[in-house]
N, C-alpha and C positions, 0 to 999 in steps of 0.2 A: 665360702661356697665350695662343692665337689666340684669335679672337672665336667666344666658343661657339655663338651662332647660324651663324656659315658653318662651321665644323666641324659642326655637326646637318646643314646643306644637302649633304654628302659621303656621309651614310649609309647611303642607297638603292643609289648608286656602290658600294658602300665592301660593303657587303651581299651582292651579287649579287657582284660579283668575289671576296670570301670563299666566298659560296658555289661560285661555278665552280671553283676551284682548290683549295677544301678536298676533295678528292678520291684516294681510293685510287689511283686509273690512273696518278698521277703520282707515287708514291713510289717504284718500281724506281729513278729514278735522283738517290735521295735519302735521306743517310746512315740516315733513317728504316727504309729497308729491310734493316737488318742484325737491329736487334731487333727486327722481326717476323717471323724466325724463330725466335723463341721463344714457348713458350705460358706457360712458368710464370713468375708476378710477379717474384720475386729475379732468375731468369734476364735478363728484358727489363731490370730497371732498373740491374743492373752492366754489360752491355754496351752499355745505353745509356749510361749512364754514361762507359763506354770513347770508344767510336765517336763521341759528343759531344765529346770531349777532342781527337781526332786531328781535327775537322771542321773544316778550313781548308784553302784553297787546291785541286786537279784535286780534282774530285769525282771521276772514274774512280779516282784515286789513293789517297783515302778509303774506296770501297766495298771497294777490294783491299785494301787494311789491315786495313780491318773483317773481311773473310773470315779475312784471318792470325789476329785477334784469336781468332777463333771457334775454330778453330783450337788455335792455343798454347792455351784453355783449356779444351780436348780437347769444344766442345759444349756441356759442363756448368756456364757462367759461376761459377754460385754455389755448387756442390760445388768447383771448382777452387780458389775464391778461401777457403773455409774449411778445406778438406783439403788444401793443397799445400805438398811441401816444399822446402826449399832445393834439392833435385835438380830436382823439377819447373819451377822457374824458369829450367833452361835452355834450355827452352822457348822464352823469349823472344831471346835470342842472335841478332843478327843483325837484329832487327827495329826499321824507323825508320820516321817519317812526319814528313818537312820535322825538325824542332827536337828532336821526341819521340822518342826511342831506348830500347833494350834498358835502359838503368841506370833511366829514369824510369817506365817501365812495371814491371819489378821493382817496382818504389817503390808506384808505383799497387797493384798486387794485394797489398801489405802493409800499406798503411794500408786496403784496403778492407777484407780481413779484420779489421783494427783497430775499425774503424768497425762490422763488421756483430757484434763479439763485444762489445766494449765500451761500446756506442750501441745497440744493435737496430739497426742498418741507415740506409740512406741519407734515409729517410724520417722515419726517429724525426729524426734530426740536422735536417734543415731545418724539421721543423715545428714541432719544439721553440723555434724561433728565430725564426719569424714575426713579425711585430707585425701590427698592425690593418690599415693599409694598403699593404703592402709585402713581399715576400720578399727585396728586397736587402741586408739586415740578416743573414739567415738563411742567405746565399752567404758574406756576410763570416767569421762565425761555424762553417761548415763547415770554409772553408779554415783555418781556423786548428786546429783538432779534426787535420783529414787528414794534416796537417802537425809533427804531435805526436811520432812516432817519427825516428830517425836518417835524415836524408836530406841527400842535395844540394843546395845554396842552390839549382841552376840548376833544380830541378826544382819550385819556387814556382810557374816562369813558365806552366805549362801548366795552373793552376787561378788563375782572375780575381779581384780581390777590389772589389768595387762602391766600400767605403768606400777606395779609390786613385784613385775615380774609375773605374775602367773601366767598360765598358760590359756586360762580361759577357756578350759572345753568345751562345758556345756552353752555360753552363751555364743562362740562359735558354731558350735552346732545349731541352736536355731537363730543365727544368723543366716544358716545356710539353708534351712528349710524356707527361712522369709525369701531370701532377694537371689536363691539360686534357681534359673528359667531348666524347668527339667521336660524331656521333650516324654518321657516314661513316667510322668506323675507320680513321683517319690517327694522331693520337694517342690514345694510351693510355687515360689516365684511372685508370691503376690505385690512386692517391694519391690514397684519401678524408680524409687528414687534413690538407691541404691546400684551398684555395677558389682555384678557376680565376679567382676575381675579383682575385685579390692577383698573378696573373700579369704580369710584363713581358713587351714586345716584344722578339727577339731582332735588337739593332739592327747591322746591318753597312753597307758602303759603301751595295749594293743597296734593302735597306728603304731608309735613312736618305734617299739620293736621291730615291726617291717620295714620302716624308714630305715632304719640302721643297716638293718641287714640286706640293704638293698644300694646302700651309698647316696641314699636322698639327705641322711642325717647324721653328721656327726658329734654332736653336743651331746651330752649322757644326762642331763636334767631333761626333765618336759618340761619346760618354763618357758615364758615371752620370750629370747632368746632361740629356743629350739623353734617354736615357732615361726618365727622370720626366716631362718635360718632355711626352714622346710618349706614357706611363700616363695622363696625364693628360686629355688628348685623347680616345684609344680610349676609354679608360672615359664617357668624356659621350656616344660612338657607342652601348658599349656595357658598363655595369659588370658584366656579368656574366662575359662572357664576350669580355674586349678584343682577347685576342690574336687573336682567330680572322680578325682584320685583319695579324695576319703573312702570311697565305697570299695578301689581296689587294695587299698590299706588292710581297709577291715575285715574284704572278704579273705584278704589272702591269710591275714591272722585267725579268723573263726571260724572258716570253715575251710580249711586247707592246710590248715597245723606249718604252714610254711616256713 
């Protein structure tokens, strides 16, 4: 870990640029904005779910996938994924994003229904699996649940697993859309059986670069490792609520060339 006194000396910093960019006006053009069109709970957190899986690489290219998603399952994320049959899934025919295609998305909306009838839902599965200071335990333990019925080896690769070492971006990320209480209606919060305090940072090139150059990070992989490493950090900024330092990560990398 850095020297926790100059990590505390970043907070104010660190504060005030969370607050600026923790903001509504800037989610149109962030995968965020797919699931808030939705109002009901199930609905937002499987196509959050989704649209967090497909979120890499042109973000213009994600948000139009995301609309597909909406789409293929006809509006109704969570009536889709419980009532559809083998017909309805041709629905997805045709539909790719970078790596993830028509065979892994089938896959996706079979083990979700798997999960939401044989689990109570996506929520039951990770909280069930928490431990005290950590949800990466609880990522490890999902994929493996998700991954329970007939599928594809190659369709492992679009769900991270922390205990591999990864870094877990994207299911971090709508970890923290689900169970992070946002008082600026950016994230959700609809996961009270969860504590925004056991939240990770959703570390990619971006964050990870201002970590660095900021003394929050010094590991040079983005892997499970930097990750903790960077929990660890935020949480002495701030244990209650660390991540709300993604927003100042991100804004300070995207729009501040920092």
């Amino acid at each position: 870990m850095a020297n926790s006194s100059k990590i505390l000396d970043l907070k104010s910093f660190l504060d005030e640029k969370a607050e600026l960019y923790n903001q509504f006006k800037f989610i149109a053009t962030d995968p965020i904005s797919i699931p808030h069109k939705f109002q009901k709970k199930k609905d937002i957190e499987i196509i959050g779910f989704l649209i967090a899986t497909i979120a890499w690489g042109n973000r213009k290219s994600i948000l139009n996938n995301g609309e597909k998603l909406c789409k293929i399952l006809q509006f109704e994320p969570f009536d889709f994924i419980l009532n559809h049959s083998e017909k309805d899934l041709k629905a997805c025919e045709g539909f790719v994003h970078r790596t993830f295609n028509a065979e892994d998305l089938k896959y996706f909306i079979r083990a979700l229904k798997f999960i939401y009838v044989q689990y109570n839902g996506l929520e039951s599965v990770f909280s069930t699996y928490q431990t005290q200071n950590s949800l990466q335990p609880a990522i490890h333990h999902f994929k493996s649940i998700f991954f329970q019925l007939d599928h594809k080896k190659r369709t492992e690769k679009h769900v991270s697993d922390p205990e591999k070492n990864s870094a877990a971006k994207r299911i971090n990320m709508f970890l923290r859309w689900m169970v992070r209480k946002d008082q600026n209606g950016v994230d959700f919060g609809i996961w009270e059986a969860l504590s925004p305090s056991l939240l990770s940072c959703p570390l990619d090139v971006h964050s990870g670069r201002i970590a660095r150059e900021l003394g929050l990070l010094h590991r040079k992989q983005n892997d499970a490792k930097a990750v903790k490493e960077l929990d660890e950090n935020l949480r002495l900024l701030d244990p209650n609520d660390p991540v709300k330092y993604d927003f100042a990560l991100f804004g300070l990398g995207a729009f501040e060339s920092f």
